[in-house]
N, C-alpha and C positions, 0 to 999 in steps of 0.2 A: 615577417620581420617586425610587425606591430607588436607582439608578446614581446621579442625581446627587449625593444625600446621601452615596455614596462616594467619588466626582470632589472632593467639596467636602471632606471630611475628610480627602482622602488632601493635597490642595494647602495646609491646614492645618499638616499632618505634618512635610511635606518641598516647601513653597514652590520649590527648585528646579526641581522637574519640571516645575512648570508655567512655569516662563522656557523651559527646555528644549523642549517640546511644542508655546512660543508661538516661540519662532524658527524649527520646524523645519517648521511652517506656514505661518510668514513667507514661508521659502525655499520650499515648495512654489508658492506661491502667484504669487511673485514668478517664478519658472522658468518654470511655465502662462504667464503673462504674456508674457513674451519671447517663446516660443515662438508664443504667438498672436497677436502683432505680426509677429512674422518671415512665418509662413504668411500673414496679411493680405498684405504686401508682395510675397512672393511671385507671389501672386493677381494682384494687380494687374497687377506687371511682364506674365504670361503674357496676362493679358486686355485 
């Protein structure tokens, strides 16, 4: 519980980082994504 109460005071502090952290997320997420639609498709085509 101690980390969050410092995740929580630090976004407090300096609310940027957590926009920062939530887009860079986003883009993770969103990258995996494409990525494991491409390999689905992929699959397919060969099989």
């Amino acid at each position: 519980m101690g980390s969050t109460v410092w995740v929580i005071t630090i976004l407090k502090e300096r609310p940027w980082i957590g926009i920062v952290v939530g887009i860079i997320l986003f883009f993770i997420l969103f990258v995996l994504k494409r990525w494991f639609v491409r390999k689905l498709m992929v699959d397919e085509k060969e099989g």
